[in-house]
C-alpha positions in Angstrom: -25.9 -0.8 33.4 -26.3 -0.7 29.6 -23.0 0.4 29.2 -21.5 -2.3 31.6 -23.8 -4.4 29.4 -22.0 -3.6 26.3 -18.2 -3.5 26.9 -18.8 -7.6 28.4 -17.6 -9.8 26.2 -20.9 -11.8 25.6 -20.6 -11.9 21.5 -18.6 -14.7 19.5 -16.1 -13.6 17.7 -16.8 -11.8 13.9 -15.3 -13.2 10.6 -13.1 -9.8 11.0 -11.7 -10.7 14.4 -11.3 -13.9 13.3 -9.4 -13.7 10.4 -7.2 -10.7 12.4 -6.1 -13.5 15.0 -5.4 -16.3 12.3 -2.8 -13.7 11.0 -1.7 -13.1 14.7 -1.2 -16.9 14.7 -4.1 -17.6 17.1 -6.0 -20.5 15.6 -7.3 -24.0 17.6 -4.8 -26.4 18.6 -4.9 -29.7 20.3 -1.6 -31.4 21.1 -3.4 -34.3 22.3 -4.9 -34.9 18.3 -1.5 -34.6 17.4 0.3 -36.5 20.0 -2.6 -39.6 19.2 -2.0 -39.0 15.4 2.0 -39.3 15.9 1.6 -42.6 17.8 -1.2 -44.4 15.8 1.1 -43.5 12.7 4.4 -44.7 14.2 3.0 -47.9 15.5 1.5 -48.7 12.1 4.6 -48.2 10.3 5.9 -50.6 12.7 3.6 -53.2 12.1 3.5 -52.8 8.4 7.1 -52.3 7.7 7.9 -53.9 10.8 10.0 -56.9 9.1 11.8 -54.6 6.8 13.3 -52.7 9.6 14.2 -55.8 11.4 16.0 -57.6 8.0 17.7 -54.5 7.8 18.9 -54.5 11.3 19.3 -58.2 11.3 22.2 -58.0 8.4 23.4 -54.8 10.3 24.1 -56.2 13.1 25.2 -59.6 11.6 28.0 -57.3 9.6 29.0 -55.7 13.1 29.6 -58.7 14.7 31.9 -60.0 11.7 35.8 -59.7 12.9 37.9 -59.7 9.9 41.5 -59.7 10.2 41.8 -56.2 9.1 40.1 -54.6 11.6 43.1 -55.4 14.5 45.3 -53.7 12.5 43.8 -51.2 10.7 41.5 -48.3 13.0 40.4 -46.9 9.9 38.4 -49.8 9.0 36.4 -50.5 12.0 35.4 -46.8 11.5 33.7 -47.6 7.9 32.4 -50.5 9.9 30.3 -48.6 11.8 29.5 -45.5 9.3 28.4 -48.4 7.2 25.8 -49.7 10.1 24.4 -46.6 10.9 23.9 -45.8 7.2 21.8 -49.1 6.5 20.1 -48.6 10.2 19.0 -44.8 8.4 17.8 -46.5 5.3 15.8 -49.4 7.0 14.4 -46.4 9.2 14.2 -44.0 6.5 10.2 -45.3 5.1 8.8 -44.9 8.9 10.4 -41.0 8.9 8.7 -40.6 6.0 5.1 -41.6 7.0 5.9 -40.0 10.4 6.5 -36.6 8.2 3.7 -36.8 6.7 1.6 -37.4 9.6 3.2 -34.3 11.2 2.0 -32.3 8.6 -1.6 -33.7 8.0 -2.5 -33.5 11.8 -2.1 -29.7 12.0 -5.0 -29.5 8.8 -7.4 -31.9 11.2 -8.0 -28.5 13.8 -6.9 -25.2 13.3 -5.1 -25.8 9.6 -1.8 -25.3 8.5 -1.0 -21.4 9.6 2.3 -19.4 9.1 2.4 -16.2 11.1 5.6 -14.2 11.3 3.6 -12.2 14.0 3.8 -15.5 15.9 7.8 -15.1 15.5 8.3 -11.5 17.0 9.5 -11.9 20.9 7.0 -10.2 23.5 8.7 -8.6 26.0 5.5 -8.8 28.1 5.7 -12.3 28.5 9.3 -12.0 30.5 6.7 -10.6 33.5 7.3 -12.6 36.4 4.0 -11.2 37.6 2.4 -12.1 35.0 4.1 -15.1 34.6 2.7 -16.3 37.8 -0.7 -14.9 37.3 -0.6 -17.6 34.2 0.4 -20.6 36.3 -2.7 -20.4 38.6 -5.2 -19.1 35.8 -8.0 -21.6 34.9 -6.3 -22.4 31.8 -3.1 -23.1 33.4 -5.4 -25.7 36.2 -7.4 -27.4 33.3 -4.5 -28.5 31.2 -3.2 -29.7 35.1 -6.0 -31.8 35.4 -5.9 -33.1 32.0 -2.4 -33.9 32.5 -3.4 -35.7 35.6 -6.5 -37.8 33.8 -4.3 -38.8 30.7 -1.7 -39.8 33.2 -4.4 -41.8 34.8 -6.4 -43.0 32.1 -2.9 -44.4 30.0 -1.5 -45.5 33.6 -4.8 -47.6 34.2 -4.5 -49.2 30.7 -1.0 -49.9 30.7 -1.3 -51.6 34.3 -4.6 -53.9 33.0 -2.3 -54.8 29.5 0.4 -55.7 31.7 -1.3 -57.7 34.2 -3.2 -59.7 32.1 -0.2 -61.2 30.0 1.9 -61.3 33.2 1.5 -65.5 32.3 2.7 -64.8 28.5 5.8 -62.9 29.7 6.9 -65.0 31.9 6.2 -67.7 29.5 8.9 -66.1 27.0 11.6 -67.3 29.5 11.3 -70.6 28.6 10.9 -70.4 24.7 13.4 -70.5 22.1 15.0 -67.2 21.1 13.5 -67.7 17.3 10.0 -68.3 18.8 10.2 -65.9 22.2 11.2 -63.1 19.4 8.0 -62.8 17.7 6.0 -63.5 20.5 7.3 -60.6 22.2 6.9 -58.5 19.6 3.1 -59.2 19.1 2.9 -58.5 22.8 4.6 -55.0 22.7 2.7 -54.2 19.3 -0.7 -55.6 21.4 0.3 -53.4 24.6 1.6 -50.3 22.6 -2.1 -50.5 20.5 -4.3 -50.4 23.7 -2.5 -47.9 24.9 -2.1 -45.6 22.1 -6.2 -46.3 21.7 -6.7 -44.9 25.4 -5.3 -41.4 24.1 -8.3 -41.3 21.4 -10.6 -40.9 24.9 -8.2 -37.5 25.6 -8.4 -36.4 22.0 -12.2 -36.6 21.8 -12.6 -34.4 25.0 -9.6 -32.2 24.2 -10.6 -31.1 20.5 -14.3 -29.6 21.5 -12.3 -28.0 25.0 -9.8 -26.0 22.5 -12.5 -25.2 20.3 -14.6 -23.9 22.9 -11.6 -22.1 24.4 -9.9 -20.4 21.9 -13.7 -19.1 20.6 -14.1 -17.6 24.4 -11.0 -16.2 24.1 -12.3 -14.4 20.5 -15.2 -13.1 22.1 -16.4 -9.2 21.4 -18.7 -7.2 23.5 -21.1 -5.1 21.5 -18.7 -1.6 21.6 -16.4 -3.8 19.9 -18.7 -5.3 17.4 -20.0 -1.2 16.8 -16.8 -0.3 16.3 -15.6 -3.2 14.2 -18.6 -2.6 12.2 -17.5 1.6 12.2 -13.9 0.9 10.8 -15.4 -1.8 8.0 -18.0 0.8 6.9 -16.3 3.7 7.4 -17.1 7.2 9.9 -20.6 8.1 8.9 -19.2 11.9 9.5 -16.5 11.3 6.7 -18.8 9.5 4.7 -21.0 12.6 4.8 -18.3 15.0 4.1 -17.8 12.8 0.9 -20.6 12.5 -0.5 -20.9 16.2 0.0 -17.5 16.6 -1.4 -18.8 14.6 -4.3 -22.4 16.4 -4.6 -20.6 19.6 -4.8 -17.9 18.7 -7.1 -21.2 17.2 -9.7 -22.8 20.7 -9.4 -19.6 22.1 -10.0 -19.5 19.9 -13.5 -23.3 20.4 -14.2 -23.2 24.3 -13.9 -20.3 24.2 -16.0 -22.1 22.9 -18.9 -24.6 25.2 -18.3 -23.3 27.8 -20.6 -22.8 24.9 -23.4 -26.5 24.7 -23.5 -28.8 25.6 -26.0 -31.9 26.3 -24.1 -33.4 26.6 -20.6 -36.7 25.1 -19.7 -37.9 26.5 -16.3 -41.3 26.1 -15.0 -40.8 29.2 -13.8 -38.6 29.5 -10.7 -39.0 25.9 -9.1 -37.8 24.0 -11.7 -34.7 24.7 -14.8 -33.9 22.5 -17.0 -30.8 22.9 -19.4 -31.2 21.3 -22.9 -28.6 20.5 -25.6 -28.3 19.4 -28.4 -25.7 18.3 -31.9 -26.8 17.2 -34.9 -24.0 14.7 -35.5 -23.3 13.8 -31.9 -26.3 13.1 -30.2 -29.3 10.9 -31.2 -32.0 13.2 -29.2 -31.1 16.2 -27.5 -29.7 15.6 -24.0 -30.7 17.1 -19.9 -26.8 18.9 -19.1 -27.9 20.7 -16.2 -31.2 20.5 -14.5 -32.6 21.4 -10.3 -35.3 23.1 -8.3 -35.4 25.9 -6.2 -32.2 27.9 -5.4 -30.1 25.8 -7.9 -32.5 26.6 -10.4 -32.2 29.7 -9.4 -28.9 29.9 -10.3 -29.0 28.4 -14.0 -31.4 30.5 -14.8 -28.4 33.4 -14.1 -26.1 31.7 -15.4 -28.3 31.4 -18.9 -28.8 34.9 -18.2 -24.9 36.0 -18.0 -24.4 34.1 -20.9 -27.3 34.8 -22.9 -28.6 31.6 -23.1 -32.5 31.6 -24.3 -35.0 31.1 -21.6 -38.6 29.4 -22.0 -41.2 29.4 -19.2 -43.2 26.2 -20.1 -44.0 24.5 -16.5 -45.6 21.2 -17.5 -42.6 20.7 -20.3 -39.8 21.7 -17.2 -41.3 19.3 -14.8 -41.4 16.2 -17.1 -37.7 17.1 -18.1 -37.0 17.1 -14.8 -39.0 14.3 -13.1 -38.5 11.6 -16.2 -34.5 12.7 -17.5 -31.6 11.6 -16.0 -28.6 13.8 -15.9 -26.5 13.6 -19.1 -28.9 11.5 -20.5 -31.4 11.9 -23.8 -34.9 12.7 -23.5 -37.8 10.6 -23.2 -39.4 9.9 -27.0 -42.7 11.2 -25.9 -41.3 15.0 -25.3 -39.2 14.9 -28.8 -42.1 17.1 -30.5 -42.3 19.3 -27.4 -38.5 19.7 -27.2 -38.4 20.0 -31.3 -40.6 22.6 -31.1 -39.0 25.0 -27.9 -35.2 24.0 -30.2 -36.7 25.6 -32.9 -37.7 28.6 -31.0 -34.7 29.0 -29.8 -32.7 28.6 -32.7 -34.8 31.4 -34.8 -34.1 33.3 -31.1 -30.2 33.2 -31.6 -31.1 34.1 -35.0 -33.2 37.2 -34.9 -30.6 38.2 -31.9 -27.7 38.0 -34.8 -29.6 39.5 -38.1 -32.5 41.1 -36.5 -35.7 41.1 -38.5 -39.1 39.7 -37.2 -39.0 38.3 -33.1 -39.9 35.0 -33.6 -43.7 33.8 -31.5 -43.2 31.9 -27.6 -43.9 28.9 -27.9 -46.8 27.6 -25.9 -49.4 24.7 -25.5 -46.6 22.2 -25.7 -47.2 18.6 -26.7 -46.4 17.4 -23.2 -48.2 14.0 -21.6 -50.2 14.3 -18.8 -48.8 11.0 -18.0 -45.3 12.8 -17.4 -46.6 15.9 -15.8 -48.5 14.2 -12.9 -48.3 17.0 -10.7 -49.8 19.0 -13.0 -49.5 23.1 -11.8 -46.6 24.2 -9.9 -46.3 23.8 -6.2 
């Protein structure tokens, strides 16, 4: 049952999945925003540029209806004739394009945004399944945008009958007004009609934008094993991310033993802890931790400082502060420099006495070492 649990698709969709279908081109869409968008635009154009257009129409159609005497003998002209109407019908129509341009491309950015996807663009064979095809035409999806279909049609067919029927007395008024007043009057009538029409579609908008949204986010919904493994691919395999930091533990002992040898003296404490110390005069403000571990690595420094001859101090409380309060690579604490001073200079009279012989020079040994930096005091 758990596992039943988890591959349901119960979970909204992550930012990941999200963002992954945006690029597929799957994003909320409502036509009927669009559609009501469109309209309220046009009509408005109409009604503010509304005696622009019909000037320009006017004089159009008062040129057409001009017969000049070269027109019944010459084809040629009645052609410009009417390449010249539909040019000044273009540029009294050319303002209301515009606005409807515009108002194409703003009512995308209202739900969903603007989104281009070529992935949108590639064909899919899969949809050229008649099977599927008709598995798609009963689907609820396919029956809720039916039954919107069927409520606009009966929600704009309801308005349209009420607009009509109650100026049934205006139109049939216009039959006996002049043409100069019946013009107008008509027009306010259409503008009036198209208006509570157009309105009716907000009522279809308003219900279809939170239906998409609520859609197209169950559509985008995960079930846990997809969330684990989304969740997997973002943070990596925790097996290879082991393996790498292995890789990467190993490769940093590989570069600390290998300064090993470079060091001037080993501290140890004495087989739990080794710490390698180093340091140049002109190079280095304090002397520096190159190498430093417990247990088998320390193990093997202490061999390593063996191989190569590197001086080796047993001082426990002075190894176990190096180790516990020095970063790797990094100078020592000021409260050891008179501990550290002191082994240096043991080990430099060491190299020394190895080199011209003479007197071996004394361990050294009650080093200066706080208690505050040796908390654990004796060696485990």
């Amino acid at each position: 049952m758990a596992e039943e649990s988890d591959l349901e698709k119960t979970e909204p969709a992550s930012p990941g999945r999200l963002e992954k279908a945006r690029e597929e081109g799957q994003v909320a869409r409502s036509r009927e925003l669009v559609t009501f968008v469109m309209l309220v635009t046009g009509l408005g154009g109409l009604w503010t540029m509304g005696e622009m257009i019909g000037g320009h129409f006017s004089g159009a159609l008062r040129n057409g209806l001009q017969f000049e005497r070269a027109s019944a003998f010459d084809a040629s002209h009645m052609m410009v004739q009417a390449g010249t109407a539909v040019l000044h019908a273009l540029q009294a129509l050319m303002p209301l394009f515009a606005v409807m341009l515009v108002a194409a491309l703003v009512a995308p950015m209202m739900l969903g945004g603007w989104l281009l996807s070529a992935k949108s663009l590639v064909p899919k064979f899969s949809k050229l399944n008649p099977v599927a095809g008709i598995g798609r035409m009963f689907s609820a999806e396919s029956l809720a945008e039916l039954l919107k279909t069927i409520v606009k049609s009966l929600l704009v067919g309801s308005v349209a009958w009420w607009v009509i029927s109650g100026n049934v007395d205006s139109i049939m008024t216009l039959m006996s007004e002049p043409v100069h007043a019946a013009l107008p009057h008509t027009l306010r009538l259409v503008a009036v009609s198209c208006a509570l029409i157009i309105g009716s579609l907000l009522l279809v908008a308003a219900i279809d934008v939170p239906y998409q949204l609520w859609s197209h986010a169950r559509k985008l919904r995960m079930s846990r094993e997809d969330l684990r493994q989304e969740q997997k691919e973002n943070d990596g395999d925790p097996q290879i991310k082991s393996q790498i930091r292995r890789q990467q533990q190993q490769m940093a002992k590989r570069r600390m033993m290998a300064e090993v040898p470079k060091a001037d003296i080993i501290v140890t404490n004495p087989t739990h802890f080794a710490v390698a110390l180093k340091y140049q005069d002109k190079e280095m403000g304090a002397p520096r931790v190159v190498a430093k571990g417990t247990d088998l690595v320390a193990l093997r420094i202490r061999a390593m400082a063996e191989e190569n001859k590197i001086p080796i101090l047993e001082a426990p409380p002075l190894a176990r502060a190096l180790y516990r309060h020095t970063q790797l690579n990094a100078e020592i604490p000021v409260a050891l420099y008179a501990a550290v001073a002191e082994v240096l200079a043991w080990a430099y009279q060491l190299h020394r006495w190895r080199s011209e012989g003479g007197m071996l020079p004394p361990t050294p040994k009650d080093l200066p070492v706080p208690e505050s930096l040796d908390l654990l005091g004796s060696p485990a």
